[in-house]
N, CA, C and O of each residue as an XYZ file, in Angstrom:
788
protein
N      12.530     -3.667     -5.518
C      11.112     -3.801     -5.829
C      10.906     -3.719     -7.339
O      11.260     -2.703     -7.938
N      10.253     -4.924     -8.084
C       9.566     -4.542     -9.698
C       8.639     -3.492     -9.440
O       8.064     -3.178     -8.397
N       8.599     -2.955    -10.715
C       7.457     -2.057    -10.940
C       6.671     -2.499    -11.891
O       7.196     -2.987    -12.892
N       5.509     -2.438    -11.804
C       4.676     -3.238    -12.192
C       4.694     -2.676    -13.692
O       4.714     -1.453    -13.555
N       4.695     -2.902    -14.702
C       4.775     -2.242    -16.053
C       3.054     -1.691    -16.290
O       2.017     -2.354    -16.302
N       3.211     -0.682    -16.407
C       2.135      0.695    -17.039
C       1.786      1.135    -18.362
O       2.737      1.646    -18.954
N       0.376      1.076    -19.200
C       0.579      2.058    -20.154
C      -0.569      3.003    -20.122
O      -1.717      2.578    -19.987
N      -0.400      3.808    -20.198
C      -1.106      5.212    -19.514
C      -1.528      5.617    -21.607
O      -0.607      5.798    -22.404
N      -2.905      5.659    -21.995
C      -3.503      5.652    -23.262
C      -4.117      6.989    -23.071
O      -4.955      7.261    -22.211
N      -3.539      7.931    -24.100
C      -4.466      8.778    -24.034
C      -5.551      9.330    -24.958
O      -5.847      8.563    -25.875
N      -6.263     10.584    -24.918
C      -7.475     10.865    -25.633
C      -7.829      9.905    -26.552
O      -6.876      9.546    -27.244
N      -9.230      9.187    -26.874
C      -9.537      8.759    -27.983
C     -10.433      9.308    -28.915
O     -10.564      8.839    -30.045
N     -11.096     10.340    -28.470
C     -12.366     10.853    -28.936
C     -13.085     10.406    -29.861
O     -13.244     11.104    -30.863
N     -13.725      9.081    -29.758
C     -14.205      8.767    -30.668
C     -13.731      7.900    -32.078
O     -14.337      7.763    -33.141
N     -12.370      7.363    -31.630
C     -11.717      7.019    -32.804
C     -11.412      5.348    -32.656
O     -10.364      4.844    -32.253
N     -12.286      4.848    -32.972
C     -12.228      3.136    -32.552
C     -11.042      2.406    -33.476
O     -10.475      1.348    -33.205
N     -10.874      3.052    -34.361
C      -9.765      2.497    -35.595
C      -8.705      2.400    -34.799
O      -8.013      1.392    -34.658
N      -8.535      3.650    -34.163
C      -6.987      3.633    -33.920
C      -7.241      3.024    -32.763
O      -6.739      1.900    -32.762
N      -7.740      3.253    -31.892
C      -7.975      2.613    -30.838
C      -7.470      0.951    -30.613
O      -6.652      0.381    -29.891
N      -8.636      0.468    -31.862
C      -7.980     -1.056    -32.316
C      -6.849     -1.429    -32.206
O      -6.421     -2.364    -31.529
N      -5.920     -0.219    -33.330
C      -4.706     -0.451    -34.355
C      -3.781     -0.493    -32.386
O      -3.246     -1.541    -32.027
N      -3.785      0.632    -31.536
C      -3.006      0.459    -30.843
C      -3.249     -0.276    -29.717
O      -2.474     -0.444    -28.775
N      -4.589     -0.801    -29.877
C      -4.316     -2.398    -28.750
C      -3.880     -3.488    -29.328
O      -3.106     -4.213    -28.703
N      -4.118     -3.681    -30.091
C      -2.957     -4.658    -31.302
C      -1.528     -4.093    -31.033
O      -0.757     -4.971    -30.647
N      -1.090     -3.101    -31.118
C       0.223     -2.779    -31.049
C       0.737     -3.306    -29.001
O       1.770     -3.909    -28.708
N      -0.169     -2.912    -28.142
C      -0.110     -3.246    -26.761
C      -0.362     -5.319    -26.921
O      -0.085     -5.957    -25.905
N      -0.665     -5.809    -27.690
C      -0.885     -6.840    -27.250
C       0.908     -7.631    -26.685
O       1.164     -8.402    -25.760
N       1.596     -7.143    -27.481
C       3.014     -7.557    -27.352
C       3.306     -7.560    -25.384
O       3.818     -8.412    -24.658
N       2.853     -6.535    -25.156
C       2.531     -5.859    -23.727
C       1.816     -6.561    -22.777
O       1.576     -5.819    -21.824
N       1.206     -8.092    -22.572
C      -0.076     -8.537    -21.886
C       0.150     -8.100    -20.689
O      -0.891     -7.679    -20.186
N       1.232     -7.996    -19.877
C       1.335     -8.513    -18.429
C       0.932     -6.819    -17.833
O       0.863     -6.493    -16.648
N       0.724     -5.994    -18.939
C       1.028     -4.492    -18.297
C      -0.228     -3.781    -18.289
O      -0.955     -3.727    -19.280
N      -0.594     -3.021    -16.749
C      -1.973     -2.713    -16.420
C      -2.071     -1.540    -17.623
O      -1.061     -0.846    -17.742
N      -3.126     -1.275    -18.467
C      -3.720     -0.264    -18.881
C      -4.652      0.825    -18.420
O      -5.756      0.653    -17.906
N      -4.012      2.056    -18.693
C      -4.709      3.159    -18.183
C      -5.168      4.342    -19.040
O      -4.398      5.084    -19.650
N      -6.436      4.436    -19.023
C      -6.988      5.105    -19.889
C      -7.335      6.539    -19.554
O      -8.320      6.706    -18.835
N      -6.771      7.428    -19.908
C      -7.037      8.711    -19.423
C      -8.441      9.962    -19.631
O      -8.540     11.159    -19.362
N      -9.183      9.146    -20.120
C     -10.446      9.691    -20.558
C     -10.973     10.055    -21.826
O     -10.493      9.449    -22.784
N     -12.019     11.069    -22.097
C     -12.567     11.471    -23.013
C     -12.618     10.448    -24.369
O     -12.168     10.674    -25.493
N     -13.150      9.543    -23.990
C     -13.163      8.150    -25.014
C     -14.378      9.052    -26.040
O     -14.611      8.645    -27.178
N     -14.814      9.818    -25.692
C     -16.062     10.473    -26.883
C     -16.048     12.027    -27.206
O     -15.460     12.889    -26.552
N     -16.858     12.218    -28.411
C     -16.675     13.544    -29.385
C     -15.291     13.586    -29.837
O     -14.183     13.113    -29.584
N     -15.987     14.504    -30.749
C     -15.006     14.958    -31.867
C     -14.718     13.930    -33.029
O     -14.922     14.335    -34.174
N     -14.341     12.859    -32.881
C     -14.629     11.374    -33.897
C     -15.983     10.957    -34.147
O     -17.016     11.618    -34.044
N     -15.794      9.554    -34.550
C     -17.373      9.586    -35.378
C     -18.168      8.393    -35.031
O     -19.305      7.966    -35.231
N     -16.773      7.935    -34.249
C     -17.080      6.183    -33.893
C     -17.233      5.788    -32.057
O     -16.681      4.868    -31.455
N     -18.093      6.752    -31.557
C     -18.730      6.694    -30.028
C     -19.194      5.228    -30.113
O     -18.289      4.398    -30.033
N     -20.255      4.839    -30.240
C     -20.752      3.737    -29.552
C     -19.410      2.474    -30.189
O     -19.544      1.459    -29.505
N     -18.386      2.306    -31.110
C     -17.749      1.808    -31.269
C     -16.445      2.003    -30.589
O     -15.672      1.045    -30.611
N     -16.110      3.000    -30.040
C     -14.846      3.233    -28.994
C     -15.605      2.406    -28.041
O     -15.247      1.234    -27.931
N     -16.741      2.889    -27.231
C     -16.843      2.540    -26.397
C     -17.421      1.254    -25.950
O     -17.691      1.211    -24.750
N     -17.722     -0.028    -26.799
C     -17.822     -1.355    -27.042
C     -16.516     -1.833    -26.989
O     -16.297     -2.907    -26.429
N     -15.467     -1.075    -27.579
C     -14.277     -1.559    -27.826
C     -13.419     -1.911    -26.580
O     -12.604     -2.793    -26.309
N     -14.113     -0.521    -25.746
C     -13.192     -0.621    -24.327
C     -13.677     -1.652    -23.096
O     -13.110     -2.220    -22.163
N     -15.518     -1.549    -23.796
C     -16.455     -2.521    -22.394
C     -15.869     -4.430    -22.919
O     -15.868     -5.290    -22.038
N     -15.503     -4.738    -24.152
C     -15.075     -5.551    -23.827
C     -13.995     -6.195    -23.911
O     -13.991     -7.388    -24.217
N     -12.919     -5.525    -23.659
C     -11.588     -5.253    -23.610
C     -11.220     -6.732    -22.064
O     -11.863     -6.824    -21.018
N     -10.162     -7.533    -22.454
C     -10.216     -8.628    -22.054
C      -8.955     -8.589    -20.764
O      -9.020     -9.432    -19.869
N      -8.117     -7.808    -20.768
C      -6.552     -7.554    -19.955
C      -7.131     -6.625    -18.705
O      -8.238     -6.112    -18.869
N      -6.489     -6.414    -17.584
C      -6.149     -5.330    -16.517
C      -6.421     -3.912    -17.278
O      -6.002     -3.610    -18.395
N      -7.291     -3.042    -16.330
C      -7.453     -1.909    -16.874
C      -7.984     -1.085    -16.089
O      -8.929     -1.341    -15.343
N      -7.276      0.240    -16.220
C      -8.250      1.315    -15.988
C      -9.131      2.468    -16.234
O      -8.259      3.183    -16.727
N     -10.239      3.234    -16.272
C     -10.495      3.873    -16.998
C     -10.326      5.037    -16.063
O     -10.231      4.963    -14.838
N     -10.299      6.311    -16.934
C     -10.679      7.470    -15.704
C     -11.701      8.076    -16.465
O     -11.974      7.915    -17.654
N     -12.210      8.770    -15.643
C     -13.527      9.638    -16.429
C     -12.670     10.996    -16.776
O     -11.858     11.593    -16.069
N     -13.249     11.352    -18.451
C     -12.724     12.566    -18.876
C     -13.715     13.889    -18.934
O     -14.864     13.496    -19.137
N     -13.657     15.099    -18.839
C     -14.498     16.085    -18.954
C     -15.974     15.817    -19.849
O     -17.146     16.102    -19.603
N     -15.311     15.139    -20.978
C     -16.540     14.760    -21.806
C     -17.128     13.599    -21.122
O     -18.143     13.976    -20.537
N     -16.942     12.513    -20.976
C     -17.938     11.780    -20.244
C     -18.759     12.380    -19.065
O     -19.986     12.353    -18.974
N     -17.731     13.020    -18.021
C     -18.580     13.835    -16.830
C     -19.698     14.454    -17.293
O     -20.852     14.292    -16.897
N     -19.024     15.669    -18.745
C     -20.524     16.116    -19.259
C     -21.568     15.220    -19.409
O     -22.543     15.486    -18.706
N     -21.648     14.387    -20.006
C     -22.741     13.869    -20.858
C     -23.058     13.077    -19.614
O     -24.118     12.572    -19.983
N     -22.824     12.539    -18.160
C     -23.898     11.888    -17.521
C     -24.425     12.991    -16.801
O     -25.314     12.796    -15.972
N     -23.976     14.133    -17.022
C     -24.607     15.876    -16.098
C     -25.663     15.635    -17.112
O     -26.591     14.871    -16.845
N     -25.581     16.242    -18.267
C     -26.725     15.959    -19.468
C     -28.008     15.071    -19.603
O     -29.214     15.190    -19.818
N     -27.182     14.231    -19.387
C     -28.374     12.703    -18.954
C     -28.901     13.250    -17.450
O     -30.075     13.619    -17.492
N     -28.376     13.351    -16.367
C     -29.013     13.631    -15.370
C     -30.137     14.794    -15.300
O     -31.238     14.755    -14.749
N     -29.637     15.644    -15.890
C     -30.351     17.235    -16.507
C     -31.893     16.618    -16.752
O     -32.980     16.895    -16.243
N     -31.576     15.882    -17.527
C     -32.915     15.794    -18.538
C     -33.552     14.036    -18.020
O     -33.957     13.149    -18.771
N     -33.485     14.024    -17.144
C     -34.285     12.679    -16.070
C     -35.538     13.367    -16.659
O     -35.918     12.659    -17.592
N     -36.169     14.212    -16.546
C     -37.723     14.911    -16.696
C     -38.197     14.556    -18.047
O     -39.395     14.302    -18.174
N     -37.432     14.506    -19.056
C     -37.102     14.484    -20.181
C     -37.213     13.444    -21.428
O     -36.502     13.835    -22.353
N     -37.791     12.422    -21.675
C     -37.813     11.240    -22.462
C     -37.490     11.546    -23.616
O     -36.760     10.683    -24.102
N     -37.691     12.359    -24.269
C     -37.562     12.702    -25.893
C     -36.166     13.489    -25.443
O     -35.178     12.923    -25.910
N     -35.892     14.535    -24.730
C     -34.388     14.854    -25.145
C     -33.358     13.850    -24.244
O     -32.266     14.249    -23.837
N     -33.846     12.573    -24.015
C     -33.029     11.789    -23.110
C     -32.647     10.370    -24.529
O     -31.696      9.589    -24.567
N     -33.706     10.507    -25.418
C     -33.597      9.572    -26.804
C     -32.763     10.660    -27.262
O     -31.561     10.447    -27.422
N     -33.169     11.602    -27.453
C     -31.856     12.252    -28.774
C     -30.457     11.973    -28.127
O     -29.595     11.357    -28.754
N     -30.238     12.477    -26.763
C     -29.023     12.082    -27.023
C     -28.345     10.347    -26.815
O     -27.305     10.050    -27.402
N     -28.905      9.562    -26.136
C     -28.494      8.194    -26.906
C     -28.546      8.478    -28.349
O     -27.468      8.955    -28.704
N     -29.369      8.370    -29.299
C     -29.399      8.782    -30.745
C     -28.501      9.218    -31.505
O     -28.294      8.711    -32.608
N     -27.603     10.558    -30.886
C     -26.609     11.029    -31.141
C     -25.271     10.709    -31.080
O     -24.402     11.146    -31.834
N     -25.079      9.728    -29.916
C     -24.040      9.073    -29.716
C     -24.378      7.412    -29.885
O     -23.554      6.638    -29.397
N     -25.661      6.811    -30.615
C     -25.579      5.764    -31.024
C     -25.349      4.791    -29.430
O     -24.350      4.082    -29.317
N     -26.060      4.853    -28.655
C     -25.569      4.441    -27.359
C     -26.714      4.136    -26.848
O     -27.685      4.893    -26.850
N     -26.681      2.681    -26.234
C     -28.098      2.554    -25.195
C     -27.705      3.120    -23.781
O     -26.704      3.723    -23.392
N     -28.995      2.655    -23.076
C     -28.717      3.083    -21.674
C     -27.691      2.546    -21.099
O     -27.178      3.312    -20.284
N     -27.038      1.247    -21.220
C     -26.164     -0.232    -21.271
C     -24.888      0.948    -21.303
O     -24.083      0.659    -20.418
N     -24.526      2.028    -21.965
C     -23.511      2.767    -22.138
C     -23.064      3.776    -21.144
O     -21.924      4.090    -20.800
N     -24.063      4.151    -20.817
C     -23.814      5.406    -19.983
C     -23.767      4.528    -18.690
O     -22.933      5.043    -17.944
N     -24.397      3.253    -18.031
C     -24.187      2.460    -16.879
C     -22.999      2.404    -16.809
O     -22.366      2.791    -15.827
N     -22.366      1.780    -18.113
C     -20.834      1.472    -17.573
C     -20.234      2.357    -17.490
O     -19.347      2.156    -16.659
N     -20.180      3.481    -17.973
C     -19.571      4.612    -17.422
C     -19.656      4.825    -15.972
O     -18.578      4.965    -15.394
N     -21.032      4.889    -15.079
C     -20.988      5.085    -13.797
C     -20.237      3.870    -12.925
O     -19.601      3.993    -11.879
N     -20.526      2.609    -13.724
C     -19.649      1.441    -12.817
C     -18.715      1.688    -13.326
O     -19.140      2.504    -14.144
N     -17.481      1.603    -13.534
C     -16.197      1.479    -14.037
C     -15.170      2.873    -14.505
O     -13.969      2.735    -14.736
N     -16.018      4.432    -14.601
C     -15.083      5.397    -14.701
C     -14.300      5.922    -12.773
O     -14.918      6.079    -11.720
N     -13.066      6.024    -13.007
C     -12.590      6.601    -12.209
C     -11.945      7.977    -12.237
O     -11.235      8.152    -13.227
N     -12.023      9.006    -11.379
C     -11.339      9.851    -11.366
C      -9.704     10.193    -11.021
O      -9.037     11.180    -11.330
N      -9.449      9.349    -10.490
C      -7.928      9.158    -10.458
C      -7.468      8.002    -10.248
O      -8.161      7.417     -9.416
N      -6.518      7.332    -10.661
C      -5.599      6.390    -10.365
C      -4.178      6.573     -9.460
O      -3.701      7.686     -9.682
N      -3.582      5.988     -8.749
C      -2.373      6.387     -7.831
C      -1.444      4.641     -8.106
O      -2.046      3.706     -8.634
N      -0.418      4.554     -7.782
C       0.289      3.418     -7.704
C       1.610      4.334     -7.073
O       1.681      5.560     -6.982
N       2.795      3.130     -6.606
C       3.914      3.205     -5.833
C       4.509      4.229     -6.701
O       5.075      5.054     -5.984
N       4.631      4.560     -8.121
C       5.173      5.998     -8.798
C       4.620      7.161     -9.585
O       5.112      8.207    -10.011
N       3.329      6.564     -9.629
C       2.924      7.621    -10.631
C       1.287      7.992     -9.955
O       0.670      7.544     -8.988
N       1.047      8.793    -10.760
C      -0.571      9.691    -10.373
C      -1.235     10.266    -11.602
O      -1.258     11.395    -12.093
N      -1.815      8.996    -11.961
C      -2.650      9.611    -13.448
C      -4.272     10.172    -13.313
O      -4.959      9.545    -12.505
N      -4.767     11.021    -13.860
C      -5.516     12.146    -13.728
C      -6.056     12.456    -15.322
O      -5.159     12.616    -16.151
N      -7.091     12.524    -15.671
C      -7.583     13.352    -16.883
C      -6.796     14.399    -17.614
O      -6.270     14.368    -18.726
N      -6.870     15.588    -16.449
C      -6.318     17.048    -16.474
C      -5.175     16.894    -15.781
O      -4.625     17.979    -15.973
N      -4.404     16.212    -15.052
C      -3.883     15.997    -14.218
C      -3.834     16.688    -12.767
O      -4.321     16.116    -11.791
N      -3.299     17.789    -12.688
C      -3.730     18.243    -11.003
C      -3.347     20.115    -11.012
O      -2.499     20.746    -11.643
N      -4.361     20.541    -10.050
C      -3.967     21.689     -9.567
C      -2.700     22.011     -8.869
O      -2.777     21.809     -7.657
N      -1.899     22.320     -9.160
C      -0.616     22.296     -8.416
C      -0.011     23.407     -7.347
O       1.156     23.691     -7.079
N      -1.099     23.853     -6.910
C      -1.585     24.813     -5.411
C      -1.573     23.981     -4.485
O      -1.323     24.382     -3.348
N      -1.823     22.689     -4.712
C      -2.405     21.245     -3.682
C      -1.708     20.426     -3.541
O      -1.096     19.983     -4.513
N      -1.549     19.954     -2.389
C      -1.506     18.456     -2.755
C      -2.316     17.175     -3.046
O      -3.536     17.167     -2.888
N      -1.721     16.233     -3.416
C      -2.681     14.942     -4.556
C      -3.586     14.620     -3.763
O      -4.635     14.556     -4.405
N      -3.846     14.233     -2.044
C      -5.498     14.225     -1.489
C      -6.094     15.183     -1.571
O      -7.222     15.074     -1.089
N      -5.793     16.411     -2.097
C      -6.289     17.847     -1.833
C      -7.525     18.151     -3.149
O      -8.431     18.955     -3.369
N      -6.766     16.712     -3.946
C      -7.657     17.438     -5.549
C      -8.739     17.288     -5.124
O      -9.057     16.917     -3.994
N      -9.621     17.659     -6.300
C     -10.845     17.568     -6.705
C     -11.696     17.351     -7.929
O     -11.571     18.096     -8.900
N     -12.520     16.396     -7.916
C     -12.933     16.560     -8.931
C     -12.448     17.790    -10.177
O     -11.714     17.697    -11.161
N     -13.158     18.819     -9.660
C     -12.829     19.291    -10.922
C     -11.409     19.689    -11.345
O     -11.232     19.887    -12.547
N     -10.504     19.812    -10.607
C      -8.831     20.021    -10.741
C      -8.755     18.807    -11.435
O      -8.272     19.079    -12.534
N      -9.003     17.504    -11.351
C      -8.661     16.120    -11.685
C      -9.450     16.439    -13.549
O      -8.947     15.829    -14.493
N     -10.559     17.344    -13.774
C     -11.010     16.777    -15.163
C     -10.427     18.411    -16.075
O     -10.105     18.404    -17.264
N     -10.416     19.175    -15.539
C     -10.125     20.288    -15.799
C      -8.643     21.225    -15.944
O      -8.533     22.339    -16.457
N      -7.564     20.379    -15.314
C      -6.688     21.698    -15.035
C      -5.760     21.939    -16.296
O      -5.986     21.389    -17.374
N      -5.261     22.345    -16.196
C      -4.483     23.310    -17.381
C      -3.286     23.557    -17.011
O      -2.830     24.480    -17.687
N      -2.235     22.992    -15.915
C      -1.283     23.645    -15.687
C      -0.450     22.585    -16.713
O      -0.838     21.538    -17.230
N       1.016     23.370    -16.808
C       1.862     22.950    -17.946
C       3.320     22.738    -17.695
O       4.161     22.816    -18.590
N       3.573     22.486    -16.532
C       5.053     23.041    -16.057
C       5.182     21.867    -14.991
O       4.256     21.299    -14.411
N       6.567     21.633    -14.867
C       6.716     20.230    -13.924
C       6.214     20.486    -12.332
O       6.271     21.498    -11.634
N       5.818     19.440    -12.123
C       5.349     19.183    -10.775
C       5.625     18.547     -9.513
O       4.807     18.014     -8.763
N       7.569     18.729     -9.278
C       7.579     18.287     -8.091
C       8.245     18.775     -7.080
O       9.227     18.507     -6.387
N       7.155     19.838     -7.232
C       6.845     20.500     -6.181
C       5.159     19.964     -5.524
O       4.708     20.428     -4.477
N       4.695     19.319     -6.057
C       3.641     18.918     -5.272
C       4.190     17.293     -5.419
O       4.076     16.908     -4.255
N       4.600     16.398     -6.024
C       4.849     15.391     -5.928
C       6.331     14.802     -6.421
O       7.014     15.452     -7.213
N       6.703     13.716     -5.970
C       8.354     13.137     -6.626
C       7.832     12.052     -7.770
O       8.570     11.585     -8.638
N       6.190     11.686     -7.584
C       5.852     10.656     -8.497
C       5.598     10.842    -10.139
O       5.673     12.069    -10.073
N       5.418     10.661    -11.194
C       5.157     11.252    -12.080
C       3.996     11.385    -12.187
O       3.358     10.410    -11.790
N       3.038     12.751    -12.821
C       1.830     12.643    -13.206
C       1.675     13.013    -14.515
O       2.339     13.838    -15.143
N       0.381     12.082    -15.030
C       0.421     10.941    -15.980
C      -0.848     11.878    -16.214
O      -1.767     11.991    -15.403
N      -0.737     12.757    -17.863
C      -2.220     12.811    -17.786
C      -3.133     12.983    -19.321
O      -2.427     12.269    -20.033
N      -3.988     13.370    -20.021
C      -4.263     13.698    -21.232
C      -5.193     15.175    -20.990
O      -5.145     15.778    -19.918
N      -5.802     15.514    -21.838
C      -6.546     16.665    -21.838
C      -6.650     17.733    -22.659
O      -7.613     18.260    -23.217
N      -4.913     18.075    -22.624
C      -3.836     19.212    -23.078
C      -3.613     18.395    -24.274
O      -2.851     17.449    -24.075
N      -4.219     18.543    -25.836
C      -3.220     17.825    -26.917
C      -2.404     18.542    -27.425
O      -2.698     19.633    -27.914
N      -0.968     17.946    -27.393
C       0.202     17.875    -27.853
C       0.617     17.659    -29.237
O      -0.291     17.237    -29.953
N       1.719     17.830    -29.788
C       2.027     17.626    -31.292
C       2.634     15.801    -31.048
O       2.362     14.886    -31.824
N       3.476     15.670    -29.786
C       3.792     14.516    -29.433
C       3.534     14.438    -28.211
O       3.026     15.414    -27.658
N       3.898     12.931    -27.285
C       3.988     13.087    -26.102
C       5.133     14.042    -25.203
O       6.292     13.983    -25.614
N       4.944     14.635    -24.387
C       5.425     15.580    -24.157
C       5.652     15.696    -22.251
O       4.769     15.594    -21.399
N       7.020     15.917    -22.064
C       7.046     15.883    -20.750
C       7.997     17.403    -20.018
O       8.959     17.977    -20.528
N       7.094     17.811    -18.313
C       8.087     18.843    -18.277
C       8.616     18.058    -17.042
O       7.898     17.827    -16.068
N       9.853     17.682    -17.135
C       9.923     16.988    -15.514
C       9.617     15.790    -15.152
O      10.123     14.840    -15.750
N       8.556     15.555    -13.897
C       7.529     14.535    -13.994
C       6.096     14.791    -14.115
O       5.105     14.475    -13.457
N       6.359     15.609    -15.393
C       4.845     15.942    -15.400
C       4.481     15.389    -17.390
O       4.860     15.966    -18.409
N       3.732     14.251    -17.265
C       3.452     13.795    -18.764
C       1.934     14.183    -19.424
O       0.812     14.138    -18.920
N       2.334     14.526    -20.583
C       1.112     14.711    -21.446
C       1.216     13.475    -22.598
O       2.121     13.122    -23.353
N      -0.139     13.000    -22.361
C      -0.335     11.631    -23.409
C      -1.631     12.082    -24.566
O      -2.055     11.231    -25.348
N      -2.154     13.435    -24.561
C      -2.906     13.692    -25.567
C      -2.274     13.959    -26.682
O      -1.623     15.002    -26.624
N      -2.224     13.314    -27.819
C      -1.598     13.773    -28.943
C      -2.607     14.046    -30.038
O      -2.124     14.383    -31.119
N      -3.945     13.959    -29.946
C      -5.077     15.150    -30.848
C      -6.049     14.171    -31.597
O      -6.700     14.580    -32.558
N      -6.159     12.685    -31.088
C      -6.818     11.939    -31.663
C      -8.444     12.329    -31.867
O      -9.022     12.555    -30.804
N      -9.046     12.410    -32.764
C     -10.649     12.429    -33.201
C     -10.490     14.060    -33.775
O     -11.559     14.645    -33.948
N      -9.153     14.867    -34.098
C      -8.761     16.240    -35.025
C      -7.671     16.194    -35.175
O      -6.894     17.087    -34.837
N      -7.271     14.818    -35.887
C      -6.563     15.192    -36.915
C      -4.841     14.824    -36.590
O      -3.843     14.867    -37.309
N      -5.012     14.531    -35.460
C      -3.761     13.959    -34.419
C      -3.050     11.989    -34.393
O      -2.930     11.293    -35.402
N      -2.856     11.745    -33.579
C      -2.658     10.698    -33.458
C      -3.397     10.452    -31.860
O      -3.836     11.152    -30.948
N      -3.218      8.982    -32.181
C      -3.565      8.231    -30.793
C      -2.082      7.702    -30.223
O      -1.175      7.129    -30.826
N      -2.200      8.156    -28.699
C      -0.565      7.797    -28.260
C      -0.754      6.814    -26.992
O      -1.857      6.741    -26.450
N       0.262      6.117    -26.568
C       0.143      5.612    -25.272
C       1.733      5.547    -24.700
O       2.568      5.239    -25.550
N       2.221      5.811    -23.327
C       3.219      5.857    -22.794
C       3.474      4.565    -21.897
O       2.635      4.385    -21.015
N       4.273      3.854    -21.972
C       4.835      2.640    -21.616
C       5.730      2.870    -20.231
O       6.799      3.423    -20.488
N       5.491      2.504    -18.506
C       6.106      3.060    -18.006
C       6.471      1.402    -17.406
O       5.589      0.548    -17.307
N       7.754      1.185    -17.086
C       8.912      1.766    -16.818
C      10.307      2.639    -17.809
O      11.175      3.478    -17.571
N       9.777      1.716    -19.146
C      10.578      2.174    -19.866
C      10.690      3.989    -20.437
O      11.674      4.640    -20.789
N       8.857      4.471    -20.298
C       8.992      5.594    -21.054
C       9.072      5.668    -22.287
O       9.384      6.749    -22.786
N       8.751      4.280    -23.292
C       8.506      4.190    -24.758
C       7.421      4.304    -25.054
O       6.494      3.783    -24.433
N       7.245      5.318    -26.511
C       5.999      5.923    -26.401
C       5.692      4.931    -27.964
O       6.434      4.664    -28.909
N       4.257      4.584    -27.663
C       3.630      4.202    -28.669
C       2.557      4.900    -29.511
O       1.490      5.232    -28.994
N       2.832      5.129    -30.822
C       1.521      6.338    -31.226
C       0.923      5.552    -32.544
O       1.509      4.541    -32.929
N      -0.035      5.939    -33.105
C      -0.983      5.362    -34.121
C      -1.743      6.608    -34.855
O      -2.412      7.448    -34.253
N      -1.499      6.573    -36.377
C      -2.600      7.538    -36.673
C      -3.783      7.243    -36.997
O      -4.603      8.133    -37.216
């Protein structure tokens, strides 16, 4: 069986430069699905420009929703009552309503394929992978290989790293982009890591 070639992109927070610089570097890459591990906003400076960058992004793709996006449509939902603190924050993030839609059409909370299991946070590892939940999927924190809940690899960002970083089959693709880090992406079958500052 081929395996379908993967690149699992992590944190952008806000950083459309690099963002650019390493889909230019993926273009070499066309045939290979992209997977985006979340938190495309804060901490950088360039929100409504990450996230133009990704809505019209032309190849196979996936997004997952990261803690920070979850926040900010809780936020937006919060304040439905709200018109003036529902403008500040478009305002703040430079974003029409057009922004936060595509977030509800197109973020996912997990992705699965024939080897791998990519996740935000990646997973509670008390569980098994139908067992997660939301918040295990945007939230978890564990750091140590995982197969003991799975043989597949899981694929995740959240946790930033100095590099990409693996215990086992357990991958971290945050490498600290929008403070001061790089922007990374992991290439699977091969496991060649691509990074950008």
């Amino acid at each position: 069986m081929k395996l379908e070639k993967t690149i699992a992109v992590g944190d952008i927070h806000a950083c459309s430069t690099q963002l650019k610089e390493l889909l230019l570097k993926l273009e070499s890459i066309p045939e290979a699905l992209l997977v985006f591990l979340g938190d495309y906003i804060n901490y950088g400076t360039q929100n409504r420009e990450t996230i133009d960058t990704l809505r019209s992004l032309n190849r196979k793709a996936i997004f997952l929703f990261g803690n920070h996006e979850e926040w900010l449509l809780k936020l937006w939902e919060e304040n439905e009552a709200h018109p003036i603190k529902r403008r500040q924050i478009l305002e703040y993030y430079n974003f029409t309503e057009d922004h936060l839609s595509w977030f509800k059409e197109n973020l996912v909370y997990s992705f699965e394929n024939d080897y791998a299991f990519f996740s935000h946070a990646g997973v509670d590892d008390r569980k098994r992978l139908k067992e997660q939940i939301k918040y295990d999927l945007l939230n978890s924190a564990f750091k140590e290989n995982l197969d003991h809940v799975t043989q597949k690899l899981v694929v995740q960002g959240h946790i930033p790293m100095q590099e990409v970083t693996n215990y086992g089959n357990h991958w971290f693709v945050d490498t600290g982009c929008g403070y001061g880090g790089r922007l990374s992406a992991l290439v699977y079958p091969s496991l060649e890591i691509i990074s950008v500052n």
